[in-house]
Chimera marker file (.cmm) of the C-alpha trace (Angstrom):
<marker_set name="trace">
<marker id="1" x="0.000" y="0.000" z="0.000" r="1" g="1" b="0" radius="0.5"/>
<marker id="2" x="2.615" y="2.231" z="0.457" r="1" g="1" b="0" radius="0.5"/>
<marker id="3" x="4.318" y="2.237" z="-3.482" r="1" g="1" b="0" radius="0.5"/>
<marker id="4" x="0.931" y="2.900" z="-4.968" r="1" g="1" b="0" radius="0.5"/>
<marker id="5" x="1.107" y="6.262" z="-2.806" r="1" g="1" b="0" radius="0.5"/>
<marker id="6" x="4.522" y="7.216" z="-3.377" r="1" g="1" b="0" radius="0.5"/>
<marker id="7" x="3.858" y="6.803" z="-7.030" r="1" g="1" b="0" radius="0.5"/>
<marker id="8" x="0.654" y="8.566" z="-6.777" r="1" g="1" b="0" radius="0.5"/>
<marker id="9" x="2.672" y="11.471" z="-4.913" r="1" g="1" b="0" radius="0.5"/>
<marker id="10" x="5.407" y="11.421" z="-7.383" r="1" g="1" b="0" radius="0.5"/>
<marker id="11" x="3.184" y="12.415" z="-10.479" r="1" g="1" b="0" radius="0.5"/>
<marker id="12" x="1.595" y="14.792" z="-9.078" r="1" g="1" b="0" radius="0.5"/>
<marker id="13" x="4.923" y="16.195" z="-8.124" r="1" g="1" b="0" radius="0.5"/>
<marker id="14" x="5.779" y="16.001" z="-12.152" r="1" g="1" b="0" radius="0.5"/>
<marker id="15" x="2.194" y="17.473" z="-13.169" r="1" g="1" b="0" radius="0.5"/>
<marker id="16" x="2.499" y="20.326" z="-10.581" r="1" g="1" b="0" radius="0.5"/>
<marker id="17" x="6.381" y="20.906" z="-12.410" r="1" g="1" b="0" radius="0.5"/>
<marker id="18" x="5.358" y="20.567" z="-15.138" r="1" g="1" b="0" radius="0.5"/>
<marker id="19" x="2.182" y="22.923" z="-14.821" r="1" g="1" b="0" radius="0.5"/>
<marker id="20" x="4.524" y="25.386" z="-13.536" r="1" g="1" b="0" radius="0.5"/>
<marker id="21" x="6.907" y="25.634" z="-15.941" r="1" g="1" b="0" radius="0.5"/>
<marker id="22" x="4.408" y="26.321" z="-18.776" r="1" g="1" b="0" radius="0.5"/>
<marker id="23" x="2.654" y="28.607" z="-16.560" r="1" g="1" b="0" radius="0.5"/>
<marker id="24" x="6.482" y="30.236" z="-16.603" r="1" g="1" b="0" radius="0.5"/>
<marker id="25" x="7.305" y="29.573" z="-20.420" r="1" g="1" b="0" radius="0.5"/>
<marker id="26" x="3.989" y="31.819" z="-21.336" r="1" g="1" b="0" radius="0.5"/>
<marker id="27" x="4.493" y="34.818" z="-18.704" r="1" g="1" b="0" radius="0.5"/>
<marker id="28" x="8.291" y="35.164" z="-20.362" r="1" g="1" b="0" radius="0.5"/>
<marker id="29" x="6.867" y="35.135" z="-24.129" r="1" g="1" b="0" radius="0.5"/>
<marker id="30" x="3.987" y="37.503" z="-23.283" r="1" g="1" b="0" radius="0.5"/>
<marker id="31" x="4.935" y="41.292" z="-24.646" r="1" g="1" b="0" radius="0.5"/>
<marker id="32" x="2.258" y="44.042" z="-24.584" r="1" g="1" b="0" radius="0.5"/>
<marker id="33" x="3.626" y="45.988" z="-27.045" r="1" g="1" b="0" radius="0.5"/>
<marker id="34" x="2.851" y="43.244" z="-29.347" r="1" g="1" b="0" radius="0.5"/>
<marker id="35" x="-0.589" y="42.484" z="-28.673" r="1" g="1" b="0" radius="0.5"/>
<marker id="36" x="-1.502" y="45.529" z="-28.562" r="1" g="1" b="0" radius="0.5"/>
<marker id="37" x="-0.022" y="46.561" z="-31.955" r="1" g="1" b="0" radius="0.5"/>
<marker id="38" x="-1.942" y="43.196" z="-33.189" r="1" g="1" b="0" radius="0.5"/>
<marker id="39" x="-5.083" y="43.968" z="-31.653" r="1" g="1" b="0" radius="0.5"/>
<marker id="40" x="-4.885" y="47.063" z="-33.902" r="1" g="1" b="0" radius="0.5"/>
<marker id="41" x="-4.019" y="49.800" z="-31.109" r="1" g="1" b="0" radius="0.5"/>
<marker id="42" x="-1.095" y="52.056" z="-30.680" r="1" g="1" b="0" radius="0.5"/>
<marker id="43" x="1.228" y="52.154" z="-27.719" r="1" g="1" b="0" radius="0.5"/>
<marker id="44" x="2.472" y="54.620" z="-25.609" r="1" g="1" b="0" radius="0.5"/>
<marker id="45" x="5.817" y="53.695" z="-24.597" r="1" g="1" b="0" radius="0.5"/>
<marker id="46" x="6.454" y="56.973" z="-22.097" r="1" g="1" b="0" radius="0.5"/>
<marker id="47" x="3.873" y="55.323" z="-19.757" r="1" g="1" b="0" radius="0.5"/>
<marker id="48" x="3.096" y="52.037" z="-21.413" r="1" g="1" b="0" radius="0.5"/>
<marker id="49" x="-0.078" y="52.092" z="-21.965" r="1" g="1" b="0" radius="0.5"/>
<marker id="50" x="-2.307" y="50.855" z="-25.387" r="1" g="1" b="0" radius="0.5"/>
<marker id="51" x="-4.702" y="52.931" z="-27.142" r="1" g="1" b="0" radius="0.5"/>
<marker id="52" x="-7.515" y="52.393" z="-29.554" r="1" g="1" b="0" radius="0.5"/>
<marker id="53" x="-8.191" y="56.455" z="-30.251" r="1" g="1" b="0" radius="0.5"/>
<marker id="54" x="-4.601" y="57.798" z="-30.471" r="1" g="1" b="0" radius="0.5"/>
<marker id="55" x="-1.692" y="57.315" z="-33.029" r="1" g="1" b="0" radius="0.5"/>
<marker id="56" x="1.209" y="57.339" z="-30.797" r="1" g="1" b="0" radius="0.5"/>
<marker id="57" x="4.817" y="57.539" z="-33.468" r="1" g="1" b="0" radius="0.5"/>
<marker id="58" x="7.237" y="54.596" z="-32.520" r="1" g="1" b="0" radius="0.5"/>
<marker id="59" x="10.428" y="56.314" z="-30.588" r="1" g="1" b="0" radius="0.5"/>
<marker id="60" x="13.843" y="56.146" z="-32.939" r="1" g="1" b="0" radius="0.5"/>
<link id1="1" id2="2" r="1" g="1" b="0" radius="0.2"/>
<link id1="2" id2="3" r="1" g="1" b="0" radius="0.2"/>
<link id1="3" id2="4" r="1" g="1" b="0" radius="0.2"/>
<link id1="4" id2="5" r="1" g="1" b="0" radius="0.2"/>
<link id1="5" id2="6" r="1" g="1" b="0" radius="0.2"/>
<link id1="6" id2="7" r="1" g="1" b="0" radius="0.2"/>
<link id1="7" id2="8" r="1" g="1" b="0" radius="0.2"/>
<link id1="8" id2="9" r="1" g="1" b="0" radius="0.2"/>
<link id1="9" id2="10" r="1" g="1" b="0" radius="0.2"/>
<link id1="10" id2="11" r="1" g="1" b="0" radius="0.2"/>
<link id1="11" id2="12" r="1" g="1" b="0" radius="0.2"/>
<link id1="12" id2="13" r="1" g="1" b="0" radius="0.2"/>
<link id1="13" id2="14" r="1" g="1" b="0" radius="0.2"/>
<link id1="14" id2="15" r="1" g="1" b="0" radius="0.2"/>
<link id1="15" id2="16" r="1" g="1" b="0" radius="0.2"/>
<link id1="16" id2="17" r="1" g="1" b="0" radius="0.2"/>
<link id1="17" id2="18" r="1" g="1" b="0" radius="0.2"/>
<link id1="18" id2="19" r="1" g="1" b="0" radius="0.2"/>
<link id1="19" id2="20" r="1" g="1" b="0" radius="0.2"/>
<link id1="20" id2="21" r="1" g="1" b="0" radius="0.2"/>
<link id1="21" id2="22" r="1" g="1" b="0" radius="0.2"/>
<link id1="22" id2="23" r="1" g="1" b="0" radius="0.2"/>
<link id1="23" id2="24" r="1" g="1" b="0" radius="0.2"/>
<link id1="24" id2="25" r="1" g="1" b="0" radius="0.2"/>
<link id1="25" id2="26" r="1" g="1" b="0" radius="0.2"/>
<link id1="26" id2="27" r="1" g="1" b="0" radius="0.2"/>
<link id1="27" id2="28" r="1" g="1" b="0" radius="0.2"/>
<link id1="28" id2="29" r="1" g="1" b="0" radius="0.2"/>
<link id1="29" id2="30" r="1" g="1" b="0" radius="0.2"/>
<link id1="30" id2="31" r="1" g="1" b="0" radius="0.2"/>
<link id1="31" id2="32" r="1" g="1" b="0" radius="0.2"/>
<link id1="32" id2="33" r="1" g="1" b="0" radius="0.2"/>
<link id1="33" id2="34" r="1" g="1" b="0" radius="0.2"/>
<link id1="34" id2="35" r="1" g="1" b="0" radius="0.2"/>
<link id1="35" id2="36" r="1" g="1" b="0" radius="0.2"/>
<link id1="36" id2="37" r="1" g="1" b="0" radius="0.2"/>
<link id1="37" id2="38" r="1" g="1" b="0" radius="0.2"/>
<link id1="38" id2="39" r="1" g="1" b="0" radius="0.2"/>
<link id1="39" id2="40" r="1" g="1" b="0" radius="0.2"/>
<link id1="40" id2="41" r="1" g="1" b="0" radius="0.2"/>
<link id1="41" id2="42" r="1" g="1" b="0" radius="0.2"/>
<link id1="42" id2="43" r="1" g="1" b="0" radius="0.2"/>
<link id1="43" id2="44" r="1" g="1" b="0" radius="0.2"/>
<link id1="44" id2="45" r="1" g="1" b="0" radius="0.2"/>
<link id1="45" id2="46" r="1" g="1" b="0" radius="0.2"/>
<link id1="46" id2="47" r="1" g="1" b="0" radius="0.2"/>
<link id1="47" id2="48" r="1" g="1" b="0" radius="0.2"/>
<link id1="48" id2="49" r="1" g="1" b="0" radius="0.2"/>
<link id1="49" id2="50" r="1" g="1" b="0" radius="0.2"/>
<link id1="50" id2="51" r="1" g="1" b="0" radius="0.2"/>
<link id1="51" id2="52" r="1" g="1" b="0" radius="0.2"/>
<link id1="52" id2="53" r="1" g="1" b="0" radius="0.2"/>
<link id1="53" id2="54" r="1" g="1" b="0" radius="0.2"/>
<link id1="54" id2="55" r="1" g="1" b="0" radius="0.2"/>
<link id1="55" id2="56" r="1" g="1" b="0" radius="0.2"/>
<link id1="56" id2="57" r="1" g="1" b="0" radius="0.2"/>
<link id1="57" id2="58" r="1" g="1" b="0" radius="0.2"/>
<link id1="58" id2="59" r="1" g="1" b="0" radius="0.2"/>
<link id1="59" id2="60" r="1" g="1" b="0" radius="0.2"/>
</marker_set>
């Protein structure tokens, strides 16, 4: 009885890792400034902000 526990511990372990690290993956490849430029807006990059009614230039 005890195996089937550890085992049942163990992959939950591995999900919860494994959930995590995904979770991790997508907060690192998220950028504003892109979906906000996709969505069809403009951004403000002085206080980084997106806007659907002004036509903020890109900084050079």
């Amino acid at each position: 009885m005890w195996k089937p526990t550890r085992l049942l511990a163990l992959c939950l372990a591995a999900a919860l890792l494994i959930a995590a690290a995904v979770w991790g993956a997508a907060r690192l490849l998220h950028d504003p400034v892109d979906d906000c430029l996709d969505a069809g807006g403009s951004w403000n990059y002085d206080v980084e902000d997106c806007s659907f009614t002004e036509n903020y230039e890109t900084p050079r």
